[in-house]
ChimeraX commands (.cxc) that place a marker at each C-alpha (Angstrom):
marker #1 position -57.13,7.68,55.13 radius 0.5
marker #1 position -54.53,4.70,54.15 radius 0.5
marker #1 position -54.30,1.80,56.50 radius 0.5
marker #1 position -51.23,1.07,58.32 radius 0.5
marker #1 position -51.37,-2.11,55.70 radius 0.5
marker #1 position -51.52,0.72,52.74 radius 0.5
marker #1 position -48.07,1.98,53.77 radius 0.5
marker #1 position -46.10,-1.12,54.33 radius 0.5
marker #1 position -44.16,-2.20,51.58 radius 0.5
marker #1 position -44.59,-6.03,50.05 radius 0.5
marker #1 position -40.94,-7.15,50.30 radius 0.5
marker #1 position -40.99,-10.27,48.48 radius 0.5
marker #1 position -42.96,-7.47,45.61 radius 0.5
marker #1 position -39.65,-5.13,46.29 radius 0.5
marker #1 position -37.25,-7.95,45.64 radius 0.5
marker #1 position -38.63,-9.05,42.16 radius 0.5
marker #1 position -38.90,-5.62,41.12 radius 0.5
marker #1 position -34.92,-5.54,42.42 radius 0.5
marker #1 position -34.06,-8.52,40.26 radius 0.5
marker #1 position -35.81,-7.82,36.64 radius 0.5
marker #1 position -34.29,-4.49,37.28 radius 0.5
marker #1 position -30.68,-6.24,37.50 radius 0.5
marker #1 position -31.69,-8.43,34.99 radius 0.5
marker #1 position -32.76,-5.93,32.40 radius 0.5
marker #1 position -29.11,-3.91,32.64 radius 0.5
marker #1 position -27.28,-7.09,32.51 radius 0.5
marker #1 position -28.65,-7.48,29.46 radius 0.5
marker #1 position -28.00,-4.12,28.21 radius 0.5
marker #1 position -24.35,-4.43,29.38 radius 0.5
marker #1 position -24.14,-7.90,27.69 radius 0.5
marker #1 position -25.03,-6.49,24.12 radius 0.5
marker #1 position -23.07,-4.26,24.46 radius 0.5
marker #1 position -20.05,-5.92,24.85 radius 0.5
marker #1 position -20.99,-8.09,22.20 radius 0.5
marker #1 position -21.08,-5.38,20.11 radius 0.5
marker #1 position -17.59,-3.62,20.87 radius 0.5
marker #1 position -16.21,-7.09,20.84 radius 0.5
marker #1 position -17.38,-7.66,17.50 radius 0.5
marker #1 position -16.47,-4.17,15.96 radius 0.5
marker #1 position -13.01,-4.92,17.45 radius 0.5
marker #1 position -12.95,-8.04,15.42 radius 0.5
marker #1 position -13.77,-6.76,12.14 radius 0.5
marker #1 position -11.38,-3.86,12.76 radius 0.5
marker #1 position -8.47,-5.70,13.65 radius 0.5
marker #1 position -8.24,-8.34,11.05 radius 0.5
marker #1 position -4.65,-9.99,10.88 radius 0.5
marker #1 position -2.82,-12.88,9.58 radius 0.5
marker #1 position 0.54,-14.02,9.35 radius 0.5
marker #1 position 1.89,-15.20,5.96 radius 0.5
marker #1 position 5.10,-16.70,4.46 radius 0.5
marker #1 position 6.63,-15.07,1.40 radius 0.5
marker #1 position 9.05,-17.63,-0.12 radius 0.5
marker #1 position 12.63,-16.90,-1.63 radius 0.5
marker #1 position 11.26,-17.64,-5.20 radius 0.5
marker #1 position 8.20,-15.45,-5.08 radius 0.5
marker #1 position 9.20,-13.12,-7.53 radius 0.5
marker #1 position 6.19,-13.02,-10.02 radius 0.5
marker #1 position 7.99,-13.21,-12.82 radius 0.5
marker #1 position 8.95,-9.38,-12.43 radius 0.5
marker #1 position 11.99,-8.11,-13.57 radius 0.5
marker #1 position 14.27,-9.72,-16.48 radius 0.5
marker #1 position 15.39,-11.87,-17.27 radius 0.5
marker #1 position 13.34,-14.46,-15.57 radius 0.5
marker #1 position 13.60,-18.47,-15.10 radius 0.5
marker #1 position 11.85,-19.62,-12.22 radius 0.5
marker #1 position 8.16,-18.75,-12.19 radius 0.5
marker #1 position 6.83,-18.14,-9.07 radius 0.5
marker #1 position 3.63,-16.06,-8.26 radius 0.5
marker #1 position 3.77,-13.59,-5.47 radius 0.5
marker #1 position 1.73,-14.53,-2.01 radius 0.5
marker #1 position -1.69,-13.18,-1.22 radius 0.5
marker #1 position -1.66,-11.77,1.88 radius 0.5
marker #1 position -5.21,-9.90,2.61 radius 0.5
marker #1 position -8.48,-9.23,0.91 radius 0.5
marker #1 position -10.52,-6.33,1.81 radius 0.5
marker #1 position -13.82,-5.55,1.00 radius 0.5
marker #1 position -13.52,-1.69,1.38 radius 0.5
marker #1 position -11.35,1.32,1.74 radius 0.5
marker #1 position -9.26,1.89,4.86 radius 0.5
marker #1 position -5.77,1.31,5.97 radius 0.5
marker #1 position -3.36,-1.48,5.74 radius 0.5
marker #1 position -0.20,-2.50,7.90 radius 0.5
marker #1 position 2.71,-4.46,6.83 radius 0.5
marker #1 position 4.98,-5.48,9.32 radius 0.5
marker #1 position 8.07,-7.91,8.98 radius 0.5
marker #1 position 8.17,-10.93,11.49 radius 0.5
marker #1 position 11.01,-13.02,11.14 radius 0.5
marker #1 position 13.43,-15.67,8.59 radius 0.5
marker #1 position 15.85,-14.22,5.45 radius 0.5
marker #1 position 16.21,-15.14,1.60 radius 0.5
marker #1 position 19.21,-16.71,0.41 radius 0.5
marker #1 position 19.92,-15.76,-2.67 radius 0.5
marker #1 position 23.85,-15.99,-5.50 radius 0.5
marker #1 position 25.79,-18.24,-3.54 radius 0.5
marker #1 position 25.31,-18.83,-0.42 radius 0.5
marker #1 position 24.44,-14.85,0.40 radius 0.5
marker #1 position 21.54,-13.75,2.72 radius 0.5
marker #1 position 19.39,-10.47,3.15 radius 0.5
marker #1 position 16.27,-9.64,5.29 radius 0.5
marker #1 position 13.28,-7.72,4.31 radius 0.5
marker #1 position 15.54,-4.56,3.29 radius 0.5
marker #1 position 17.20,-6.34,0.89 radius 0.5
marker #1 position 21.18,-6.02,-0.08 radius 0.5
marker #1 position 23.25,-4.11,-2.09 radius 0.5
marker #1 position 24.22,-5.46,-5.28 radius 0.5
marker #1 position 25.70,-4.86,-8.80 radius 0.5
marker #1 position 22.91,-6.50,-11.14 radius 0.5
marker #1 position 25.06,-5.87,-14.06 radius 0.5
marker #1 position 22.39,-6.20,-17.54 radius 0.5
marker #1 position 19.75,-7.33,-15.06 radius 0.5
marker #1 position 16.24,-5.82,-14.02 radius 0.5
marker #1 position 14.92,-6.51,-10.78 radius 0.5
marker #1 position 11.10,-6.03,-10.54 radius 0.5
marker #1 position 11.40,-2.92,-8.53 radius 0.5
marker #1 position 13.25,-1.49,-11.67 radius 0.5
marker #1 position 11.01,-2.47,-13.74 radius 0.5
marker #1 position 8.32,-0.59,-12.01 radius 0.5
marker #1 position 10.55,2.33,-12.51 radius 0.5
marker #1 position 11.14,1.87,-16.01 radius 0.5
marker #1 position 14.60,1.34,-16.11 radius 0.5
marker #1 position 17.35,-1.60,-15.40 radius 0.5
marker #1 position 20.97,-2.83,-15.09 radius 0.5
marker #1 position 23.28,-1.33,-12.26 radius 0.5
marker #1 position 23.83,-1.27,-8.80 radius 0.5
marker #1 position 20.62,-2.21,-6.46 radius 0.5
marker #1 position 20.33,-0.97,-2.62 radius 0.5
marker #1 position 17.27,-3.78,-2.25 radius 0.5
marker #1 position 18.10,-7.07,-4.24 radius 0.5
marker #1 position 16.06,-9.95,-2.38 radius 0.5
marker #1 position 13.77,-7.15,-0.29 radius 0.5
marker #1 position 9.91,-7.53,0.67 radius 0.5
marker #1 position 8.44,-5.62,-2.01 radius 0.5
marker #1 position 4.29,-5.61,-2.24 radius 0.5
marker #1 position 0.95,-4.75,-4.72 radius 0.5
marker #1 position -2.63,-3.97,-4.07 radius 0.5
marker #1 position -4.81,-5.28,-6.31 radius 0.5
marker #1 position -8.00,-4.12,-7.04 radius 0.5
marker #1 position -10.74,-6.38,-6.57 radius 0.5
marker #1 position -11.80,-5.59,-10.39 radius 0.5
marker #1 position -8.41,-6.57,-12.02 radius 0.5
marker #1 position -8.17,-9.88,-9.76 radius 0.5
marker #1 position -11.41,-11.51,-10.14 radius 0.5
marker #1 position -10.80,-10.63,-14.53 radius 0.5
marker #1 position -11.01,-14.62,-15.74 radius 0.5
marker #1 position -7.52,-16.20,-15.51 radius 0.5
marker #1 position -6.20,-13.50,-13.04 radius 0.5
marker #1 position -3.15,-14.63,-11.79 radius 0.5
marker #1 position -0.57,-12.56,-9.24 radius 0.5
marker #1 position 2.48,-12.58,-11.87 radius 0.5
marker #1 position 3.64,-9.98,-14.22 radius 0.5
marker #1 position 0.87,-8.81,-16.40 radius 0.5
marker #1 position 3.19,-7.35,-18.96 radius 0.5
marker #1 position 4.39,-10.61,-20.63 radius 0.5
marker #1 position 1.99,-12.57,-22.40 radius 0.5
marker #1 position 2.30,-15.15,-19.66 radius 0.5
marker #1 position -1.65,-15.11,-18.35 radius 0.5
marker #1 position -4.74,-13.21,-19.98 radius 0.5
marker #1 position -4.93,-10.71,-16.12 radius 0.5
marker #1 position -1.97,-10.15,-14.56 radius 0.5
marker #1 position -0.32,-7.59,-12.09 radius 0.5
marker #1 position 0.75,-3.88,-13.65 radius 0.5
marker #1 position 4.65,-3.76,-12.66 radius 0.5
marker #1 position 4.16,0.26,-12.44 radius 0.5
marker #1 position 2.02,-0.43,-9.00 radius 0.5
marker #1 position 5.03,-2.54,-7.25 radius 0.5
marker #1 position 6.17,-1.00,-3.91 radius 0.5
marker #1 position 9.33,-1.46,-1.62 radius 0.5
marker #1 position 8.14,-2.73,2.22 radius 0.5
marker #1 position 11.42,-3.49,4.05 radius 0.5
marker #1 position 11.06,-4.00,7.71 radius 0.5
marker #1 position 7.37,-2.46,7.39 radius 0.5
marker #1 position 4.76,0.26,5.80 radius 0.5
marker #1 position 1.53,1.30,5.89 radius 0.5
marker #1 position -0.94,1.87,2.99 radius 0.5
marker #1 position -4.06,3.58,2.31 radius 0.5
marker #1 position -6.64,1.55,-0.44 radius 0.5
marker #1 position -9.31,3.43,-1.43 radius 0.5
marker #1 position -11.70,0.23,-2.21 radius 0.5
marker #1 position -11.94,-3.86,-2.01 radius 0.5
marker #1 position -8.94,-5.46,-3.27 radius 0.5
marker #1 position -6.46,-7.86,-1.97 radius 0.5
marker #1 position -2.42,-7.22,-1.09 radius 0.5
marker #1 position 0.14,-9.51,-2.74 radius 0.5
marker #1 position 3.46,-10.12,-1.34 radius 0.5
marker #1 position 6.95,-10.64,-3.23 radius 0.5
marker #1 position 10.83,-10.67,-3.76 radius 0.5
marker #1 position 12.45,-8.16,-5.30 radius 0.5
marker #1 position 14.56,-10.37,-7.36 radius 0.5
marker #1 position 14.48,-11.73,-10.68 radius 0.5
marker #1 position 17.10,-14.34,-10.80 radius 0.5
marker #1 position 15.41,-16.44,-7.91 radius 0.5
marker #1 position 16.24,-20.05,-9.35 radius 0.5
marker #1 position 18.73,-20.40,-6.84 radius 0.5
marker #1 position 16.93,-18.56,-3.77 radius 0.5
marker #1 position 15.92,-19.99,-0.66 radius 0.5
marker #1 position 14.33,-19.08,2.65 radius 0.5
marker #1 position 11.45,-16.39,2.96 radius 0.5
marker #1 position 9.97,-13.83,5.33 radius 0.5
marker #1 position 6.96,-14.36,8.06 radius 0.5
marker #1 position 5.32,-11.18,7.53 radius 0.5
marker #1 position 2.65,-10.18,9.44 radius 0.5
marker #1 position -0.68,-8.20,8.11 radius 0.5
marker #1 position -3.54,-6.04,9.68 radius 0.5
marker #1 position -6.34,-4.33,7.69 radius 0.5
marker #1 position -9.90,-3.36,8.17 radius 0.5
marker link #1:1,2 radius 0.2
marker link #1:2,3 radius 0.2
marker link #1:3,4 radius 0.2
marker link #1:4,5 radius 0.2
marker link #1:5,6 radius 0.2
marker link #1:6,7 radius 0.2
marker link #1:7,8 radius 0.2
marker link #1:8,9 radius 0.2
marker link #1:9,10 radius 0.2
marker link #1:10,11 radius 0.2
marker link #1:11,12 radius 0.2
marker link #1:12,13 radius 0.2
marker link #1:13,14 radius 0.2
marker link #1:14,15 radius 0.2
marker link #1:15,16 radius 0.2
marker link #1:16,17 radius 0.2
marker link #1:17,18 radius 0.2
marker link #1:18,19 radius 0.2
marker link #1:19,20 radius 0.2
marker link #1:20,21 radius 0.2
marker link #1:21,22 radius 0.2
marker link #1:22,23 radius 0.2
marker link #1:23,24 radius 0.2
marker link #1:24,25 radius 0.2
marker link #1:25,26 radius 0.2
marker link #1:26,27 radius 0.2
marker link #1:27,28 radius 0.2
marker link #1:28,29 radius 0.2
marker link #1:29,30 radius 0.2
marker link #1:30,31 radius 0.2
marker link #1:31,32 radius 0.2
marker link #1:32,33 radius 0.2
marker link #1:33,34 radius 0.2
marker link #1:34,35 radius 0.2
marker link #1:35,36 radius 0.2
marker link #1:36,37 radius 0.2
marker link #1:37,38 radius 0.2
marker link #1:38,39 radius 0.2
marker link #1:39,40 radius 0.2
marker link #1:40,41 radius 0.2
marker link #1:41,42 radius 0.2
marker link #1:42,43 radius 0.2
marker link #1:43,44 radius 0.2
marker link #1:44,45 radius 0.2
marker link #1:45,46 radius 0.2
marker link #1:46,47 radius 0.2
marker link #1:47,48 radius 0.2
marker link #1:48,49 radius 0.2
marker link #1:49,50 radius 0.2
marker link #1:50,51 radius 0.2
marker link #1:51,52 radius 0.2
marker link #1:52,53 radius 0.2
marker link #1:53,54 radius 0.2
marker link #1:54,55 radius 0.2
marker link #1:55,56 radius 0.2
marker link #1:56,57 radius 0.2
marker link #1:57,58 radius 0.2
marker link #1:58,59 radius 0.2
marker link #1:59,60 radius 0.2
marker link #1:60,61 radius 0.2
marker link #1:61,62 radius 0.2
marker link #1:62,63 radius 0.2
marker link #1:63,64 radius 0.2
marker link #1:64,65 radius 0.2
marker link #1:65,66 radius 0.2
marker link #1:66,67 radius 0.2
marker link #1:67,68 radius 0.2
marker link #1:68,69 radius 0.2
marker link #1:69,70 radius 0.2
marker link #1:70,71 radius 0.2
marker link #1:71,72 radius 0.2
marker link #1:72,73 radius 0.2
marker link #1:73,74 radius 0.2
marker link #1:74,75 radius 0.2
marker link #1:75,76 radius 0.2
marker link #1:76,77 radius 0.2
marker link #1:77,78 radius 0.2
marker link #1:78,79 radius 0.2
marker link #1:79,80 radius 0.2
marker link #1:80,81 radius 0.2
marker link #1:81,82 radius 0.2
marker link #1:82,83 radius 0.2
marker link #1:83,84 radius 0.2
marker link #1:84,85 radius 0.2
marker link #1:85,86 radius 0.2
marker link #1:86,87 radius 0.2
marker link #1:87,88 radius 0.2
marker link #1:88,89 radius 0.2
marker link #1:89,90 radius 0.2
marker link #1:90,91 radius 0.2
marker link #1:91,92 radius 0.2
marker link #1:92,93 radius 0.2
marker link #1:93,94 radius 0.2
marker link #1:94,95 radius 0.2
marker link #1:95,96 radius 0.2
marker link #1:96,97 radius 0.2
marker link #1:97,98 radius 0.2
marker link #1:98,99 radius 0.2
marker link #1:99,100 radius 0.2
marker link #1:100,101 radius 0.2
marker link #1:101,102 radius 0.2
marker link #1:102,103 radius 0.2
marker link #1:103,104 radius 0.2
marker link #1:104,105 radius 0.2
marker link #1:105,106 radius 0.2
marker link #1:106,107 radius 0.2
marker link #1:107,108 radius 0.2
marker link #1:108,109 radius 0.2
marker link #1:109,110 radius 0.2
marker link #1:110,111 radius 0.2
marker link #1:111,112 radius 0.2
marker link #1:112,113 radius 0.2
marker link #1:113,114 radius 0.2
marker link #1:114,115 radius 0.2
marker link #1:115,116 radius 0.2
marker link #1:116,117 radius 0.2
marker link #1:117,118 radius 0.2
marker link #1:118,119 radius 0.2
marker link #1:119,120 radius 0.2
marker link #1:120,121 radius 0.2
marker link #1:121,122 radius 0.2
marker link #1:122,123 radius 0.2
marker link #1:123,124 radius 0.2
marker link #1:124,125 radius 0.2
marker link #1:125,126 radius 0.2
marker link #1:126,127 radius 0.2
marker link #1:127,128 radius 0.2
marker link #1:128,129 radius 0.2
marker link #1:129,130 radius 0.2
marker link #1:130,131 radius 0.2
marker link #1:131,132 radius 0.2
marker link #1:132,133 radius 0.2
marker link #1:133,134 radius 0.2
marker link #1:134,135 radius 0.2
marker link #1:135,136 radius 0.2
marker link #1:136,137 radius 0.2
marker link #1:137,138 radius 0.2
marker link #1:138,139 radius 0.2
marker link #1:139,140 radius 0.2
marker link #1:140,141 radius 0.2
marker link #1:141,142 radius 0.2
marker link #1:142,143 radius 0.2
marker link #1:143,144 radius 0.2
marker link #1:144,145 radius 0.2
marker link #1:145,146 radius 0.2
marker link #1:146,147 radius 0.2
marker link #1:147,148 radius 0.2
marker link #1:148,149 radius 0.2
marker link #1:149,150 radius 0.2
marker link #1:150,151 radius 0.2
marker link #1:151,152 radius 0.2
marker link #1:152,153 radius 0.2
marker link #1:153,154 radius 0.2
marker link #1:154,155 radius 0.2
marker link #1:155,156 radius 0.2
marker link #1:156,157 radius 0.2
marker link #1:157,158 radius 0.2
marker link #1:158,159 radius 0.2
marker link #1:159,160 radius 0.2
marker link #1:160,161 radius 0.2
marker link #1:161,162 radius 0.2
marker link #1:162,163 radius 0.2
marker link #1:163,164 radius 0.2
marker link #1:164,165 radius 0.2
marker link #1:165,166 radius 0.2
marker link #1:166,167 radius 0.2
marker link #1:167,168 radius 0.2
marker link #1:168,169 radius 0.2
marker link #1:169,170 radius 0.2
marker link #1:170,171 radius 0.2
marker link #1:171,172 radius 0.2
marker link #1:172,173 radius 0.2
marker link #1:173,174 radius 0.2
marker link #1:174,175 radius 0.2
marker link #1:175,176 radius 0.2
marker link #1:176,177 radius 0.2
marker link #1:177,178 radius 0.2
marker link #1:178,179 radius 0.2
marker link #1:179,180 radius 0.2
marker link #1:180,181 radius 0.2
marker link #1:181,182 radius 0.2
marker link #1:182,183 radius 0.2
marker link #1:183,184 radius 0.2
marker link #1:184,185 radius 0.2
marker link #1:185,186 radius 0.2
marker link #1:186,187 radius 0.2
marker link #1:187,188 radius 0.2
marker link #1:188,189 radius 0.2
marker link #1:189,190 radius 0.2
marker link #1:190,191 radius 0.2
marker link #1:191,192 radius 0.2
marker link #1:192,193 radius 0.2
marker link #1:193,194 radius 0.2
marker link #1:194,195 radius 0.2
marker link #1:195,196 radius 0.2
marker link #1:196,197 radius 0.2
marker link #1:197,198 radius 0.2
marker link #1:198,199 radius 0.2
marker link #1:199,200 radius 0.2
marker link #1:200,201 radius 0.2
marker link #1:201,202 radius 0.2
marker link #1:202,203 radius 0.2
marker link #1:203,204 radius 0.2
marker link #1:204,205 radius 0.2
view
């Protein structure tokens, strides 16, 4: 038969049991958060970049001023991409202004590198001076003496295909389907005489 000693309980026993008890799902609930706090990091990756006035990338023709177009995020797989407009506008002509939409305007015998994409040139415009964009795949820039102009014109041994420009405006959103990094232009090939640019923010896996 157990004593009356048998059935008491040891409190000082109870209350250590209590706290490695506490202890152990503290530590359970710490990792985890650690966890979700780092998969929200990787998931949300974002940065803020300036496109300048000039960036054109030596799309379009004729062109003058060489300037490359911005990188603006690397990824290492596939997933989805947002490009969203922030603030500032392009000067560009004389003394004439557009945000990331761009402005209507007779180009005359000019190409601007969206039309070039297209395959075709001269005429009116709807997007002169607009946030245009390319994803590169990670193959194409890391080719030796990759650089983010136009790949067309004998101006550097890896360049940018025009055919894969795209119009952004105000913002879109992109599917990649592996690593490869997002470049950021004007659409405008006269750009010697451009000034201002566009914060544009970017998120991606």
């Amino acid at each position: 038969m157990a004593s009356e000693e048998d059935n008491l309980k040891n409190p000082t026993i109870d209350f250590l049991d209590s706290i490695r008890s506490l202890a152990k799902a503290t530590a359970s609930l710490l990792a985890l958060f650690t966890l979700l706090v780092a998969v929200s990091i990787v998931a949300d990756a974002q940065v803020t970049v300036f496109v300048p006035g000039k960036a054109s990338g030596d799309f379009g023709n004729p062109v003058v001023t060489l300037v490359p177009f911005v990188p603006a995020l690397t990824v290492t797989g596939p997933g989805t991409i947002q490009i969203t407009y922030v603030s500032g506008m392009v000067q560009f002509g004389i003394g004439l202004i557009t945000g990331p939409n761009g402005a209507p305007w007779d180009n005359g015998p000019l190409q601007t590198p969206l039309q070039e994409a297209r395959g075709v040139a001269h005429g009116h415009v709807n997007n002169l001076a607009a946030l245009i964009g390319v994803f590169v795949p990670k193959s194409r820039v890391d080719a030796p003496g990759f650089q983010a102009i136009d790949g067309t014109k004998n101006l550097t041994p890896a360049g940018i295909v025009p055919s894969t420009l795209f119009f952004i405006g105000t913002s879109k959103t992109i599917n990649v389907h592996g690593p490869g990094t997002l470049f950021l232009g004007i659409n405008d090939e006269g750009v010697e005489d451009n000034g201002g640019g566009f914060m544009v923010q970017v998120t991606g896996p």
